[in-house]
C-alpha positions as CSV (number, residue, x, y, z in Angstrom):
1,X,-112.0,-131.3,-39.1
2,X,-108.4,-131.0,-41.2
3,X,-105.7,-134.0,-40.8
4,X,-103.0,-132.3,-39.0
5,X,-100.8,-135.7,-39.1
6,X,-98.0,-133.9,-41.4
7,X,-98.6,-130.7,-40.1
8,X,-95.3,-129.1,-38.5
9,X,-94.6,-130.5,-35.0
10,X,-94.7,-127.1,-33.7
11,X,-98.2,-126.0,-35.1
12,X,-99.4,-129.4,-33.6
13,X,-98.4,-128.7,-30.0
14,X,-99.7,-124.9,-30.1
15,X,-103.3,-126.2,-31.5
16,X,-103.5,-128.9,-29.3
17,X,-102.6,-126.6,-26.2
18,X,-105.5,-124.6,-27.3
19,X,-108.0,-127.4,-27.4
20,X,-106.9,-128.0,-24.1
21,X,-106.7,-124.9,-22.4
22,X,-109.9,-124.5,-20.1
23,X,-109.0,-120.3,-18.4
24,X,-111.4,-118.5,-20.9
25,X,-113.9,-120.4,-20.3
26,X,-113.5,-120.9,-16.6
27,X,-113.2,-117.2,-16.0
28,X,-116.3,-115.9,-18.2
29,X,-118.2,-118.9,-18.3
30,X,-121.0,-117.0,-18.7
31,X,-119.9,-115.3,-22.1
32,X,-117.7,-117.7,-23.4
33,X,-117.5,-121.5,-24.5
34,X,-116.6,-124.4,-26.9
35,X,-112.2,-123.8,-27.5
36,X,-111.5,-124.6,-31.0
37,X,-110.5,-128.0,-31.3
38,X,-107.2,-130.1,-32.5
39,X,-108.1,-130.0,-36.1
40,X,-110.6,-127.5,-36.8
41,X,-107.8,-125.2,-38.1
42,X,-105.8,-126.4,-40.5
43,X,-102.4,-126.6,-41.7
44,X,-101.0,-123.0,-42.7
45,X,-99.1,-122.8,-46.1
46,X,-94.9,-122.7,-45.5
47,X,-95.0,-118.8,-46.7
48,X,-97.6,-115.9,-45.6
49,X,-97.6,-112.7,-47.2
50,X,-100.5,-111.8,-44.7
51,X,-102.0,-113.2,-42.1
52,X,-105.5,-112.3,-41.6
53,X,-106.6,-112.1,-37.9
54,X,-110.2,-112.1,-36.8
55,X,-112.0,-111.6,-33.8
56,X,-113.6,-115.6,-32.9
57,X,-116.0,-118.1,-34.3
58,X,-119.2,-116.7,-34.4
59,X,-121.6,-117.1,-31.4
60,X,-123.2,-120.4,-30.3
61,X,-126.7,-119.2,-30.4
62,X,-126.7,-117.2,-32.8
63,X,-127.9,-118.3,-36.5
64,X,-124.4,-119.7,-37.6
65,X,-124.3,-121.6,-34.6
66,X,-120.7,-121.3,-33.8
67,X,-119.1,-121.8,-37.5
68,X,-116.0,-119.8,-38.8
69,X,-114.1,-119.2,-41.9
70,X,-112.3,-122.8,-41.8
71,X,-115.3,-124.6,-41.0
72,X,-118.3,-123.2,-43.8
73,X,-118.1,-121.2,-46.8
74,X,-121.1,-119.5,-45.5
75,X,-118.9,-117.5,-43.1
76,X,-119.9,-113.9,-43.3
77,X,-116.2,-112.9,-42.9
78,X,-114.9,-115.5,-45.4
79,X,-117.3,-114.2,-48.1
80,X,-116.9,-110.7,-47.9
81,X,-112.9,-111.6,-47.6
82,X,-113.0,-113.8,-50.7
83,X,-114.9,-111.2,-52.4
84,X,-112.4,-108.6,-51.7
85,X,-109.0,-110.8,-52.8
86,X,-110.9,-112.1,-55.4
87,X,-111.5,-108.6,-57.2
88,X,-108.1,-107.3,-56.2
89,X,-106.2,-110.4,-57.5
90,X,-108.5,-111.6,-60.6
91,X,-109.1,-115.3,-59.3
92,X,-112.3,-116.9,-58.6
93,X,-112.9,-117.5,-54.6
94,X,-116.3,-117.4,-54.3
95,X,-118.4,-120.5,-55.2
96,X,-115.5,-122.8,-54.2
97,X,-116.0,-125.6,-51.5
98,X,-114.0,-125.3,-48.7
99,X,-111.3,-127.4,-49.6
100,X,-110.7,-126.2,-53.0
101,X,-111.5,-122.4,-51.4
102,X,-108.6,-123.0,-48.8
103,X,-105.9,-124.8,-51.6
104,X,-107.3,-120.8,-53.4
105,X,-106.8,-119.1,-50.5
106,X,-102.9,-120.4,-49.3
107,X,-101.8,-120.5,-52.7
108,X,-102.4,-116.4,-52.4
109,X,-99.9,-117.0,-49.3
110,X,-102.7,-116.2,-47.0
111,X,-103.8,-117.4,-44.1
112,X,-106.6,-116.6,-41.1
113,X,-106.5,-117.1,-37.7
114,X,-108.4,-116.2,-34.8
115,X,-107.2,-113.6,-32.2
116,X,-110.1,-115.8,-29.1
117,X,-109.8,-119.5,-29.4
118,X,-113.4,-119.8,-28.1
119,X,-116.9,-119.0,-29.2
120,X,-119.0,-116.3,-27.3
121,X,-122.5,-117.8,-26.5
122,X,-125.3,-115.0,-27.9
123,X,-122.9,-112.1,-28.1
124,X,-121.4,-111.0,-31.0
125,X,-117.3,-110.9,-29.8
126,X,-116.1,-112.1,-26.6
127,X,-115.6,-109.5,-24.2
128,X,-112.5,-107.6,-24.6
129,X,-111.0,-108.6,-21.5
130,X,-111.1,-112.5,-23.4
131,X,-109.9,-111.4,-26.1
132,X,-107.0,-109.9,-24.7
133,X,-105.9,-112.7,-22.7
134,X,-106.5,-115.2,-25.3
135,X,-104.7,-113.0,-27.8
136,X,-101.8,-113.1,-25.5
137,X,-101.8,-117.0,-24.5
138,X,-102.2,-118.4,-28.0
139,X,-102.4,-116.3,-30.7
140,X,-99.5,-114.6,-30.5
141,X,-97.4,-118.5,-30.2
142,X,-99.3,-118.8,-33.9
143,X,-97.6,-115.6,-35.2
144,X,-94.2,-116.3,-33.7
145,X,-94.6,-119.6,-35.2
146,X,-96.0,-118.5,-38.9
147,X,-93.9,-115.3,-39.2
148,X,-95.9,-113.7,-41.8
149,X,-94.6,-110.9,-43.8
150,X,-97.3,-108.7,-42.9
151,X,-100.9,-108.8,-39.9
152,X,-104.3,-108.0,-40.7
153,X,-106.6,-107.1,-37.9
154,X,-110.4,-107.6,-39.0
155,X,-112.5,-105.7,-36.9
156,X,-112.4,-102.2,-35.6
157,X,-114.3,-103.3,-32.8
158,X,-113.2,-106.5,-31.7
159,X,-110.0,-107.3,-33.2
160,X,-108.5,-103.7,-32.3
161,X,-108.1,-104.4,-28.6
162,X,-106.1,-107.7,-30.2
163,X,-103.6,-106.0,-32.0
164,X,-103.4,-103.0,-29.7
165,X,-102.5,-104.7,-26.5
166,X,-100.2,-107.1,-28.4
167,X,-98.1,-104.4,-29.9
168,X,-98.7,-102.1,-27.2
169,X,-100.2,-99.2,-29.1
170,X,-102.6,-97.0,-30.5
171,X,-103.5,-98.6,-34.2
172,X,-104.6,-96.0,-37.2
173,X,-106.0,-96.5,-40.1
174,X,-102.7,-97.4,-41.9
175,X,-100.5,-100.0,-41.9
176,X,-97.2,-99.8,-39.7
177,X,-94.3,-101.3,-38.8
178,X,-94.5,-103.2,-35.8
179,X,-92.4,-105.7,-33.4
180,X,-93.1,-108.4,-30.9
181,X,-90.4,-110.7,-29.1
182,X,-88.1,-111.2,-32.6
183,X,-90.8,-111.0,-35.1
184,X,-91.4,-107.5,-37.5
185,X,-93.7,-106.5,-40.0
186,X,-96.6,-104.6,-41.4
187,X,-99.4,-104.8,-39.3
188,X,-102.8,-103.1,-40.0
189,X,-106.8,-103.0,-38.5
190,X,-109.5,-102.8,-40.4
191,X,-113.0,-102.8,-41.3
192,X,-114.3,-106.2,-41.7
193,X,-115.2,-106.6,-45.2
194,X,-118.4,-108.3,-44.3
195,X,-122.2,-107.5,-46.3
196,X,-123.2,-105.1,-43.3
197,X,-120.2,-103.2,-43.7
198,X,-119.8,-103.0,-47.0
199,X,-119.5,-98.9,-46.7
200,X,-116.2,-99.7,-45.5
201,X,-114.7,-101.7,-48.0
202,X,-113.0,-99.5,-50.4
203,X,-110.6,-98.4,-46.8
204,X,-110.0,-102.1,-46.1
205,X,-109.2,-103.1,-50.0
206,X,-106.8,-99.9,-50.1
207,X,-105.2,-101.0,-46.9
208,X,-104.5,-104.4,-48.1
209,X,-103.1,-103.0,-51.5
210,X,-100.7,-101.3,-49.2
211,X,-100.1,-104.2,-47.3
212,X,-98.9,-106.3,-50.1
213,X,-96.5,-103.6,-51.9
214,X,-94.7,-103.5,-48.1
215,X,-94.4,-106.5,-47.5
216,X,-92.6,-107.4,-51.0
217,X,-88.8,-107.7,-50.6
């Protein structure tokens, strides 16, 4: 669990309503479960080039048992991520712990979030009809708050429906400029750069590439 005690007010009260809230799990308790709790994501850095956005913590029974990128450095999507800034911006990510592997990762002026607050039992995302709502009721308070220069999306499956009901559109394989209620940038979806998709990771490393030269000022 991270120390939140210095953490902006504002971040406090938007993780602590998501440790709290109950409707995801209440309406599919059979596919949902466990909210992320106060504390088990932690402070975000005071600038973000780009804020990566994935899908939720992986599922309960399944063999990572509900972990995520914040919470073990064995995180599927945190090692094929790492792997991907780490050849892109010549620094070692990989073989960090997860402290020293965060401090890497925010001094980059990244940070990840998850578009569903809870974890799915044996499936591999939530449903979509979760995701949507939870993207909706929490996540998108996190981007207001953060205002990063540009969005990821990781996941052409799961994360999609995320960033396509939250901007209200059809997503390509590009980045774009997109708006919701004051905040603007470059948002893109992707393949997540993950071991099993490693066929897609040239698309997703060009992407981000793209996503960095945009989002300069």
């Amino acid at each position: 669990m991270y120390d939140l005690t210095n953490a902006h007010p504002e971040w406090q009260r938007i993780q602590r309503e998501i440790a709290e809230c109950t409707e995801c799990c209440s309406r599919w308790c059979g596919a949902v479960d466990q909210p992320l709790k106060f504390g088990e994501i932690p402070p975000p850095p005071s600038e973000i080039s780009v804020l990566f956005v994935g899908v939720a913590p992986t599922p309960i029974n399944g063999k990572n048992k509900g972990s995520h990128f914040y919470s073990s450095v064995k995180d599927p999507l945190r090692v094929g991520l790492f792997r991907l800034l780490g050849k892109m911006f010549r620094v070692p990510l990989l073989g960090l712990d997860l402290e020293n592997g965060n401090r890497a990762f925010h001094e980059l002026r990244c940070f990840f979030v998850h578009s569903t607050k809870v974890r799915p039992i044996k499936e591999s995302a939530p449903p979509h009809e979760t995701i949507r709502s939870c993207v909706f009721r929490h996540c998108k308070a996190e981007i207001l708050f953060l205002r990063p220069r540009a969005i990821c999306f990781l996941g052409m499956n799961n994360a999609k429906p995320a960033a396509e009901a939250l901007f209200e559109k059809d997503f390509g394989l590009g980045p774009s400029q997109n708006a919701v209620n004051g905040w603007t940038g470059q948002v893109a979806v992707v393949h997540q750069p993950i071991p099993r998709l490693r066929r897609w990771e040239g698309h997703t490393a060009e992407v981000l590439e793209q996503l960095w030269k945009k989002e300069q000022p």
